[in-house]
C-alpha positions in Angstrom: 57.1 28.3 85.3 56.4 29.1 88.9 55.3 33.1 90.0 55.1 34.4 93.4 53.6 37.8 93.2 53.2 39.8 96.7 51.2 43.5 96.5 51.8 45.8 99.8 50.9 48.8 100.8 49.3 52.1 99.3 46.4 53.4 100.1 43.8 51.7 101.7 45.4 48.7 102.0 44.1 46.0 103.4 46.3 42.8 104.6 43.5 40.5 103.8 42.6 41.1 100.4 45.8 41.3 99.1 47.9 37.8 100.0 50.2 36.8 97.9 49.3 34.8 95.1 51.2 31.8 93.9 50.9 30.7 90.0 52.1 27.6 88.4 52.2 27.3 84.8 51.7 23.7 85.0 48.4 24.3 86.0 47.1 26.8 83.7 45.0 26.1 80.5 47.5 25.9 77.6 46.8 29.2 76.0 46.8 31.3 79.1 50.8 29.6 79.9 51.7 30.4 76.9 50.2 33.9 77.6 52.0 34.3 81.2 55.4 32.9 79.3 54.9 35.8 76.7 54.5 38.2 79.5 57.3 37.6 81.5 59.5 37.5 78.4 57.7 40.8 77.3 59.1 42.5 80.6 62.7 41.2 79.5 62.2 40.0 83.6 65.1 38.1 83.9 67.3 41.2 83.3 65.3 43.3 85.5 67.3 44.1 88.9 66.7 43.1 91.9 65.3 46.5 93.4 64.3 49.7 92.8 66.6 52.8 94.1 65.5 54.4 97.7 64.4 57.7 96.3 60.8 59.0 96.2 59.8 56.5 98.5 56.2 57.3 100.0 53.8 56.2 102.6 50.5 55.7 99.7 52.7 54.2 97.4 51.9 50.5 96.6 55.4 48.1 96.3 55.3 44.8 94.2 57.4 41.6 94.8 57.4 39.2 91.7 60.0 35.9 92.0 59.6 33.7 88.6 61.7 30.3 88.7 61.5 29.1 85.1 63.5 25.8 84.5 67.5 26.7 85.3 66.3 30.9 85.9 64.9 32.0 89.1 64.9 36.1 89.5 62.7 38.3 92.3 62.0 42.2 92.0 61.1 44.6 93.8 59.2 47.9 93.1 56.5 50.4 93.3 53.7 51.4 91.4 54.8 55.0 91.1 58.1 54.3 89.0 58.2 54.3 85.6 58.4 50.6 84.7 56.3 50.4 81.3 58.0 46.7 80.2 55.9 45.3 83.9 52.5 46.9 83.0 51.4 44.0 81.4 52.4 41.4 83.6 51.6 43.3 86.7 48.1 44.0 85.3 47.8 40.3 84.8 48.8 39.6 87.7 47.0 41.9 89.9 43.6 40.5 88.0 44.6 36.8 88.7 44.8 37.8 92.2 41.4 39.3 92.5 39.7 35.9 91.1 41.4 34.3 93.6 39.2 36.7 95.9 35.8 35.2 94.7 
């Protein structure tokens, strides 16, 4: 499974530390694969849509881009931090950690 995970935006953002972070599966310990294949089937991601609605849209708000290409599947999304997305908590809070390690 391939991710492509892109964070822009909010406040005090800042292009540099935020670049978009590319994961392959492939090259992940076993149990944290297994983990990120969990997570992605946890957000039912696959049946997500593509983006969020227009409304409520503001300048401090943070908006994520996730694309997952998983064997035949390959789905991107769009959204921001603000909206009620509960079934993306855990793989955005993986993600967003994965990408600061990358940081160091």
């Amino acid at each position: 499974m391939k991710i492509y995970f892109k964070p822009e935006g909010g406040f005090g953002f800042f292009p540099g530390l935020n670049k978009p972070l590319e994961l392959n599966s492939e090259n992940l310990p076993p149990d944290e694969a297994e983990h990120l294949h969990h997570l992605v089937q946890e957000a039912q991601f696959f049946d997500l849509p593509n983006q969020e609605t227009e409304n409520n849209r503001g300048a401090d708000r943070k908006k994520y881009t996730i694309q997952v290409e998983d064997q035949d599947q390959k789905h991107w999304i769009q959204f921001h931090d603000a909206e009620d997305h509960p079934q993306l908590h855990n793989l955005l809070n993986y993600l967003n950690q994965k990408q600061k390690e990358t940081r160091s």
